[in-house]
C-alpha positions in Angstrom: -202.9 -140.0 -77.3 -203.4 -138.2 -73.8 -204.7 -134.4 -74.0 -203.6 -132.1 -71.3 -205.4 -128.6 -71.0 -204.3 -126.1 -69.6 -206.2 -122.0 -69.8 -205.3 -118.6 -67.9 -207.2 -117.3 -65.6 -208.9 -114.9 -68.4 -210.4 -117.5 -70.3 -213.6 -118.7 -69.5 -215.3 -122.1 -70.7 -213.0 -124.1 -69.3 -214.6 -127.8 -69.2 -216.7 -127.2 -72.5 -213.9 -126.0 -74.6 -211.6 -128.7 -73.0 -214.1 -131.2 -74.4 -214.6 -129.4 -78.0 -210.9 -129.1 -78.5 -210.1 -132.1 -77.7 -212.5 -133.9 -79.7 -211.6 -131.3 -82.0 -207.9 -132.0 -82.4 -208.2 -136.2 -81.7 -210.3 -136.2 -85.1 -207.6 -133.9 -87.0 -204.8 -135.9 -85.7 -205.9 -139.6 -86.0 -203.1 -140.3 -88.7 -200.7 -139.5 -85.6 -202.8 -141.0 -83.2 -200.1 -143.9 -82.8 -196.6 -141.5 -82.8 -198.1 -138.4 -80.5 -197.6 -139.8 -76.9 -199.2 -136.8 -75.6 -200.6 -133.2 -76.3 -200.5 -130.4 -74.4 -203.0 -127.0 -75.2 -202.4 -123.6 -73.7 -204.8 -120.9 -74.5 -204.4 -117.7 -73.2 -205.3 -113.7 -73.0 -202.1 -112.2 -73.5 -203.1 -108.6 -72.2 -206.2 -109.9 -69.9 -209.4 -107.6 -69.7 -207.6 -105.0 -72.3 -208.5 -105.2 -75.9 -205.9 -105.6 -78.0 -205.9 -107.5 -81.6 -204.6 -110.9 -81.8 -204.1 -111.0 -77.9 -205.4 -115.0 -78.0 -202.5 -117.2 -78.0 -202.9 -120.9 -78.7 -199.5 -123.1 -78.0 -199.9 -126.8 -78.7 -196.8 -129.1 -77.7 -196.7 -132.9 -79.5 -194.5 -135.0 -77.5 -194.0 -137.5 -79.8 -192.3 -141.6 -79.2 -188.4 -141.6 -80.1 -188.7 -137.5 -81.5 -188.1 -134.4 -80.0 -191.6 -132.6 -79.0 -193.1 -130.1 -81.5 -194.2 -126.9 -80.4 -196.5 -124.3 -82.7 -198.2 -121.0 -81.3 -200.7 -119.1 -83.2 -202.5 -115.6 -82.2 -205.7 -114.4 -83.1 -208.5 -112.4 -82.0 -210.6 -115.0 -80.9 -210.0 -118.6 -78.4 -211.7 -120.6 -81.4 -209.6 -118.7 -84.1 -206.0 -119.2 -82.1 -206.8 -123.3 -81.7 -207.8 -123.8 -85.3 -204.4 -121.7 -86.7 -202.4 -124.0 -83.8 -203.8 -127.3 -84.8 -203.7 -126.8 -88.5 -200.0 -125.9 -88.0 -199.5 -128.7 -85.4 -201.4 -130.9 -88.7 -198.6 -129.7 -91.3 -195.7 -129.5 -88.7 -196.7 -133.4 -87.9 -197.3 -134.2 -91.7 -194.0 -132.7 -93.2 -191.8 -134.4 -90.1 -193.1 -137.9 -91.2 -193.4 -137.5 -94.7 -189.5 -136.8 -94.8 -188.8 -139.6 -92.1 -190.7 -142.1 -94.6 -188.7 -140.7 -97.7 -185.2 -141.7 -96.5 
């Protein structure tokens, strides 16, 4: 599974969260490890320097072999908080797509 990266210009951390995250979502997503051709994470400050609640967005796109990619967002008030609401749904988005796909 490749992992592309990508922040805004607001966020800071770049290289260290890259490598968190990623480990981060590899170890959440090893059941798909085979089926997710590559991931792409966009984290970003909605309204930049201002302060505004739930102004972190966290996309994550699964391109997936033979399937139409998946995209999730999730906001939150924190980086950290918007990756962990994206990946879990990304998790559950995955799970329910291939659960049905081995049912029929």
């Amino acid at each position: 599974m490749q992992i592309q990266f990508n922040t805004d210009k607001t966020i800071e951390g770049h290289e260290r969260m890259q490598n968190h995250f990623s480990a981060e979502i590899e170890e959440k997503l090893k059941r798909f490890d085979d089926k997710i051709t590559r991931l792409e994470i966009h984290i970003g400050d909605e309204n930049s320097d201002k302060f505004g609640l739930d102004d972190k967005r966290c996309v994550i796109e699964a391109k997936l072999a033979g399937l139409n990619p998946i995209v999730v967002t999730h906001n939150a008030d924190s980086v950290e908080k918007a990756f962990s609401g994206a990946s879990d749904k990304i998790k559950k988005v995955l799970t329910t797509t291939y659960d049905k796909m081995k049912s029929h």
